[in-house]
C-alpha positions in Angstrom: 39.2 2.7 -36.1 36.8 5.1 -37.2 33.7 6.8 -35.1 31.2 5.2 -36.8 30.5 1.1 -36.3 33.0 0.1 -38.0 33.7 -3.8 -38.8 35.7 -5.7 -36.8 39.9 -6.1 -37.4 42.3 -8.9 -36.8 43.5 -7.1 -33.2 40.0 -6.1 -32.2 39.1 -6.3 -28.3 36.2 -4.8 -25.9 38.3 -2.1 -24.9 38.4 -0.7 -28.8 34.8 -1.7 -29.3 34.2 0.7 -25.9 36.4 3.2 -27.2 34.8 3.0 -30.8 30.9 3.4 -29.1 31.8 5.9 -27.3 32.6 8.0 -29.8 30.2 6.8 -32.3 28.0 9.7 -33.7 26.6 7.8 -37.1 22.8 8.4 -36.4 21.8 12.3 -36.1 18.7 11.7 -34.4 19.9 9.6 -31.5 23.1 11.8 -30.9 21.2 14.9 -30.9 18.5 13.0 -28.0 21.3 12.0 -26.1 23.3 15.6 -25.5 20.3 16.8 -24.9 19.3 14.8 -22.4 22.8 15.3 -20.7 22.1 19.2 -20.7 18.6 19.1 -19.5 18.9 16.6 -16.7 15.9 15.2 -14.8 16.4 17.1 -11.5 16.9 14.2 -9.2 20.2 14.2 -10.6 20.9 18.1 -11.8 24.7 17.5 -10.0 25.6 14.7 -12.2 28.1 15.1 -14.9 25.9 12.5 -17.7 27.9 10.6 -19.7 25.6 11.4 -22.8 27.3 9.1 -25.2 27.0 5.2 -27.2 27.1 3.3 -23.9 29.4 0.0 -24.3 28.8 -3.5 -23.0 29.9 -4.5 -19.0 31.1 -7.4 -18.2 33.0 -10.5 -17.8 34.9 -11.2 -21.3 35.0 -14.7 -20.3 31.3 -15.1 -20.3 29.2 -17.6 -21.3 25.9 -16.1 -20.9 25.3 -12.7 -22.9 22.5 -10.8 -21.7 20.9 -8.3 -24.4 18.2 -5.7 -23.9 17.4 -2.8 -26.1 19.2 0.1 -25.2 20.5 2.8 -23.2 17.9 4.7 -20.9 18.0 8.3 -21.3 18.6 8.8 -17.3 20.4 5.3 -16.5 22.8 4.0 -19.0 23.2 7.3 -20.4 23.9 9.3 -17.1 25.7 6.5 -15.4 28.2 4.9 -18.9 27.3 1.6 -18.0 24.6 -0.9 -19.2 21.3 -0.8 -16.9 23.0 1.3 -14.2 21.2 4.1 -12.5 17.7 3.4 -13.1 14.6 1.0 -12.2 15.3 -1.2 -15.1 19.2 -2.0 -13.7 17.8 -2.4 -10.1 15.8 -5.5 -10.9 18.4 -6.7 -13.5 21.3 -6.8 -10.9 19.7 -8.1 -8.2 18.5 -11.1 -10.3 22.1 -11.5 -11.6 23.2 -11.3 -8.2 20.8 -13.8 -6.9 22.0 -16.2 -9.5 25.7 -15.7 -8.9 26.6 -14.0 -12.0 27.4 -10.5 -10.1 29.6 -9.4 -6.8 26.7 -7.1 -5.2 22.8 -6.7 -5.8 23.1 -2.9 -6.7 24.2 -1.0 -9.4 24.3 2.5 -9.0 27.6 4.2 -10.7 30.5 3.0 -12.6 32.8 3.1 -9.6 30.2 1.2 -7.6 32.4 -2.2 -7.2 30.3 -3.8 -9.3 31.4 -7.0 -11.2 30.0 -9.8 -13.2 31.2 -13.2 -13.1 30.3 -15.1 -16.5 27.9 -13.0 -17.4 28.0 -10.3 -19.8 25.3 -7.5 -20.7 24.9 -5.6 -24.0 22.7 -3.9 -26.3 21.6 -4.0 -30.2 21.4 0.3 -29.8 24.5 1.2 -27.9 22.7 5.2 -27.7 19.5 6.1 -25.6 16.7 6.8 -28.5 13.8 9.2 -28.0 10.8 7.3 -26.1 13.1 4.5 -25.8 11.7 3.6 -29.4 14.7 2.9 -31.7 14.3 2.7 -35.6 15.2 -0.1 -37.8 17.7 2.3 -39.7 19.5 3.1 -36.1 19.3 -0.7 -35.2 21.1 -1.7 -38.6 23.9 1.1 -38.3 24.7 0.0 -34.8 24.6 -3.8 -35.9 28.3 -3.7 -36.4 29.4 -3.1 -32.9 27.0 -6.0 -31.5 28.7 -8.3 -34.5 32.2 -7.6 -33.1 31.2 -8.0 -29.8 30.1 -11.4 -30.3 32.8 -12.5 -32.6 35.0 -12.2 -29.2 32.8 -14.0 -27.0 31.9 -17.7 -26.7 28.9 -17.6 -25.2 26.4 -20.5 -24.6 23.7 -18.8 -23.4 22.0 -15.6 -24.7 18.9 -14.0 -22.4 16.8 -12.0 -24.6 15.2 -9.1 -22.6 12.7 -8.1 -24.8 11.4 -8.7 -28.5 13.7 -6.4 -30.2 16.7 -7.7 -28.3 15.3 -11.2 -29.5 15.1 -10.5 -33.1 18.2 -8.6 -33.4 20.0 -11.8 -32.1 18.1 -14.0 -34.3 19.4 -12.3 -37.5 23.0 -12.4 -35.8 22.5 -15.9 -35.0 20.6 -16.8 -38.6 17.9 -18.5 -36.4 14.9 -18.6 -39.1 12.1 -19.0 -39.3 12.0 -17.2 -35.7 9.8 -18.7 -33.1 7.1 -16.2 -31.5 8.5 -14.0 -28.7 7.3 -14.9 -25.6 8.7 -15.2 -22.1 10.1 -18.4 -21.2 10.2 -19.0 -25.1 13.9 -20.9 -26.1 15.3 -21.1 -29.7 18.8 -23.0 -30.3 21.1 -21.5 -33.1 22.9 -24.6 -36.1 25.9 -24.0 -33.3 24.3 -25.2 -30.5 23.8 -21.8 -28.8 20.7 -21.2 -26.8 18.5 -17.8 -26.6 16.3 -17.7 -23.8 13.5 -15.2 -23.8 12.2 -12.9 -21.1 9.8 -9.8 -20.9 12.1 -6.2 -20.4 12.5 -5.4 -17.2 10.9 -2.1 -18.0 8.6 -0.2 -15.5 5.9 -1.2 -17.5 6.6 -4.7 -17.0 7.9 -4.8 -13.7 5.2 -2.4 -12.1 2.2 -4.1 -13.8 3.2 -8.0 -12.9 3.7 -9.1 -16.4 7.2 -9.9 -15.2 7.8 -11.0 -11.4 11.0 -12.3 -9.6 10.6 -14.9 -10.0 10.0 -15.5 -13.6 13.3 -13.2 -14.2 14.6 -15.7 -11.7 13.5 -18.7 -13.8 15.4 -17.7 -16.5 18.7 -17.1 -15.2 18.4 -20.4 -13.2 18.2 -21.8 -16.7 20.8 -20.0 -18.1 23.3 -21.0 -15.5 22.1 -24.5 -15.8 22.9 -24.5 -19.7 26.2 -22.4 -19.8 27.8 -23.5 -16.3 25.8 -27.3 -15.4 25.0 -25.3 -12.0 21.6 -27.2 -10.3 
């Protein structure tokens, strides 16, 4: 394989999609943001060794609900190496996946935590951390690849969008047009039967202002369990 998001081969696997984002360095802009951020560390965690590169997906490869979100934060995913680990964001994820018996432990906090998910499986369209967590549409086109191979070894019933641009960037993987209005709550079922499920990020700006509570990120895995696993 190749450092760059390269298409998917007849022996592909997670682990070599992992390996592949890690060393991906195909957009200048969000490589440079990234190293930087790993030199000049927020202080709260000036002893931490960041992991400063594409951060892969976590989870169970046996999953039937994919959770996407938008991508790395600059202090979370991209300090910790793992997908909503480390920051405020990840706290609320967790604990709702957790609560709906898709993970081991409420907390996620560093790579060697214990953590584990059980049917569930989180990724990103943008695999680096982008400056003002704003991605472009050029960056979320060159990192298209890696979610593409990623889903081509999963069979997943249930996708939970967090956020708009997770939503549309599954909606041009999963050829759903035209594309229903985002909206939390919203659902959307692909020609194969798979069902996307749509929830506000749980950003700060979310989370802190009440747009989204528990239990409306509650709602929605209740729903996705229901769909993927026939749990009440």
């Amino acid at each position: 394989m190749t450092s760059d998001a390269a298409g998917a081969t007849s022996s592909d696997s997670l682990e070599a999609i992992a390996d592949d984002v890690s060393r991906c360095r195909a957009c200048p802009r969000l490589v440079a943001w990234r190293e930087q951020v790993a030199v000049e560390k927020r202080a709260a965690f000036a002893d931490w060794d960041y992991w400063g590169r594409g951060v892969p997906p976590f989870g169970d490869p046996e999953a039937k609900v994919v959770v996407v979100g938008l991508a790395p934060a600059a202090h979370g995913a991209n300090r910790t190496g793992r997908m909503f680990t480390g920051d405020r964001s990840g706290e609320w994820l967790y604990r709702a996946l957790y609560r709906a018996g898709f993970a081991n432990q409420p907390t996620s906090t560093d790579i060697d935590d214990g953590l584990r998910l059980i049917g569930a499986l989180i990724t990103a369209p943008v695999k680096c951390a982008p400056p003002a967590n704003k991605p472009t549409p050029t960056e979320r086109e060159t990192c298209r690849p890696f979610l593409e191979r990623e889903l081509a070894l999963l069979d997943p019933v249930v996708f939970v969008a967090l956020g708009g641009f997770a939503y549309q960037a599954l909606c041009t993987h999963l050829g759903i047009r035209p594309r229903p209005k985002f909206g939390h709550g919203v659902e959307v079922t692909d020609q194969a039967g798979r069902l996307v499920i749509c929830s506000y990020h749980v950003s700060q700006q979310n989370t802190f202002t009440g747009k989204l509570t528990e239990d409306m990120l509650d709602a929605v895995f209740r729903r996705a369990r229901t769909v993927a696993y026939g749990d009440p």
